[in-house]
BALOMAR-212356 format. One record per residue (C-alpha): residue number from 1; residue in one letter; x, y, z. Coordinates in Angstrom, 3 decimals, m for minus. Layout:
<atoms>
<num NUM	residuo A	x X	y Y	z Z>
...
</atoms>
This chain:
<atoms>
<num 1	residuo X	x 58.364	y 42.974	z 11.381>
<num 2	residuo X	x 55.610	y 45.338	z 10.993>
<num 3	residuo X	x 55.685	y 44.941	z 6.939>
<num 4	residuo X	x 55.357	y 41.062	z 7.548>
<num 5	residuo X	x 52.277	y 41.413	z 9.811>
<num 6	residuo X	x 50.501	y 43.539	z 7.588>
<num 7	residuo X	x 51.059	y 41.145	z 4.571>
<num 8	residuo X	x 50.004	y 38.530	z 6.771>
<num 9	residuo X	x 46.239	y 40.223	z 7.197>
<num 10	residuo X	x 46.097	y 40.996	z 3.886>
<num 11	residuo X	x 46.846	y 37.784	z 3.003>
<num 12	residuo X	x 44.637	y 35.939	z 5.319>
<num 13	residuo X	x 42.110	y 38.165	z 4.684>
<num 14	residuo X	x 42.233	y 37.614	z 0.553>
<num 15	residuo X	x 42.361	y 33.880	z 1.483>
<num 16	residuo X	x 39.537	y 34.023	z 3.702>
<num 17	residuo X	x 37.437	y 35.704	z 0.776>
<num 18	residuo X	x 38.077	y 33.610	z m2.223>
<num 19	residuo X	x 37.773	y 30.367	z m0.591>
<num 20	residuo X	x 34.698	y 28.520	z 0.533>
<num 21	residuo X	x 33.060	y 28.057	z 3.901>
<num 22	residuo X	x 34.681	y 24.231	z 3.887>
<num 23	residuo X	x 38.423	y 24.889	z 3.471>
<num 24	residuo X	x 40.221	y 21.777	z 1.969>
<num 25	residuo X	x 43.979	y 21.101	z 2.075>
<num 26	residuo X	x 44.747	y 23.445	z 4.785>
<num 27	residuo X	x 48.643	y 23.057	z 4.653>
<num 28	residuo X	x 49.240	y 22.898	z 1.446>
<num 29	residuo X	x 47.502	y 26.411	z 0.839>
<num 30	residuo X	x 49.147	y 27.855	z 4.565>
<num 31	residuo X	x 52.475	y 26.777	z 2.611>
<num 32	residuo X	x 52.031	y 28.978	z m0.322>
<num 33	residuo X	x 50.322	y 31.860	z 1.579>
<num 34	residuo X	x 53.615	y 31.705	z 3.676>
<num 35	residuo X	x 55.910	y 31.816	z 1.063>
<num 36	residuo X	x 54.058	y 34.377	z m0.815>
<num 37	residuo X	x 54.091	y 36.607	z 2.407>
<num 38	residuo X	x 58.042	y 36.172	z 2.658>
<num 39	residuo X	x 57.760	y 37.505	z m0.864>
<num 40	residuo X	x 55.964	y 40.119	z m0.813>
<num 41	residuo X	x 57.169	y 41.582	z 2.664>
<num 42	residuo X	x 60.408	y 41.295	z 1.351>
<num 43	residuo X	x 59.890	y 43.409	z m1.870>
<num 44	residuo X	x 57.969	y 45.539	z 0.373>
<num 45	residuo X	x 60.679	y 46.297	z 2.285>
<num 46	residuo X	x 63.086	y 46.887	z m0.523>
<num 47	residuo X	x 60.310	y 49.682	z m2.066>
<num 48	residuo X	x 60.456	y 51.165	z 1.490>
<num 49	residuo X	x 64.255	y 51.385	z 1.931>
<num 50	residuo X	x 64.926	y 52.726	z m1.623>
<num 51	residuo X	x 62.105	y 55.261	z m0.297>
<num 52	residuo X	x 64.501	y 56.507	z 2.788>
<num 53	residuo X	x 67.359	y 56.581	z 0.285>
<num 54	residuo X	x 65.575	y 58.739	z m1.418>
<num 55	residuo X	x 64.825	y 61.191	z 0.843>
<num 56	residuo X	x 68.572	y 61.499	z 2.598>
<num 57	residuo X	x 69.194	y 58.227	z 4.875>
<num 58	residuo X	x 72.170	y 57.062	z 4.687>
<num 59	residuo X	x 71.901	y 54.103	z 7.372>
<num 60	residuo X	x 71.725	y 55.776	z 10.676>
<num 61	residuo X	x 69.770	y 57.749	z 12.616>
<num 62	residuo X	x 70.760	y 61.310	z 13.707>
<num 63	residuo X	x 72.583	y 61.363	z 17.017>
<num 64	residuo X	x 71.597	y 65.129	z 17.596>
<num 65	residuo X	x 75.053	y 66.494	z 17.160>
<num 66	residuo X	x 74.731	y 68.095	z 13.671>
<num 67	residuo X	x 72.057	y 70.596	z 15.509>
<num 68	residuo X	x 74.841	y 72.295	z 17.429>
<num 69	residuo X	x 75.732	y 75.887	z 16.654>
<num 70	residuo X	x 78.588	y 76.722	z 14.886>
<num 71	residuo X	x 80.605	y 79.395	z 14.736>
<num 72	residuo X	x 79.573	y 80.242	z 11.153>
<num 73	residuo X	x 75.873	y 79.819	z 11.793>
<num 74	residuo X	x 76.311	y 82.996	z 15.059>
<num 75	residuo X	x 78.034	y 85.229	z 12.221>
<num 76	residuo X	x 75.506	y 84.505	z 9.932>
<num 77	residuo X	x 72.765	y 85.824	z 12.203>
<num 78	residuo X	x 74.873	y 88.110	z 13.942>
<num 79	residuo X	x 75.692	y 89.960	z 10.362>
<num 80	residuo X	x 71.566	y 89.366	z 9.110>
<num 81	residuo X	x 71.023	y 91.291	z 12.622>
<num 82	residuo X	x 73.305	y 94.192	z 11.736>
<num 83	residuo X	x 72.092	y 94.683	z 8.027>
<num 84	residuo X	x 68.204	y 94.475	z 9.288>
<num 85	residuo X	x 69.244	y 97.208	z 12.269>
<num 86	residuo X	x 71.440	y 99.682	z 9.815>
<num 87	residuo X	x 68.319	y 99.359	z 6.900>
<num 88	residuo X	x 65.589	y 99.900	z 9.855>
<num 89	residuo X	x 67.868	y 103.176	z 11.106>
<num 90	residuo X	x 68.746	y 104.581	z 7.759>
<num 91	residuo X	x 65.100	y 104.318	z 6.560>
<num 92	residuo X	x 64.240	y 105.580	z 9.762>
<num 93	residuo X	x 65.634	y 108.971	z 9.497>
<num 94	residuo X	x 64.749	y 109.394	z 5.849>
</atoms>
């Protein structure tokens, strides 16, 4: 939706620049502005969905459960902990 809007101000703001003050044929240009809006928007869109391909989506948003702690991310920190407090000891006491 918000891809179609913005082509439509673009487009009637490059129509409202390259025509005259006395606009002639009014539905017959509206037509084609239309359909190239549906155009563009629409190959718009595509460029911005290969973009979130592109960096990871897959089609769904996050549902916060992949941020849980696991049982291999405690033992990671837990054995980082243990190897920072043995190094800080041992150098310690040199």
């Amino acid at each position: 939706i918000f891809v179609f809007i913005d082509e439509l101000h673009r487009s009637m703001r490059a129509y409202k620049s390259r025509t005259p003050i006395r606009r002639i044929s009014r539905v017959k240009v509206y037509g084609s502005i239309a359909a190239g809006i549906l155009l563009r928007s629409m190959d718009r869109s595509d460029y911005i969905y290969k973009a979130m391909l592109s960096r990871g989506f897959v089609g769904e948003f996050p549902d916060g459960n992949s941020n849980r702690l696991k049982w291999i991310d405690l033992t990671a920190v837990i054995f980082f902990l243990i190897v920072v407090v043995t190094a800080r000891i041992l150098l310690w006491n040199i």
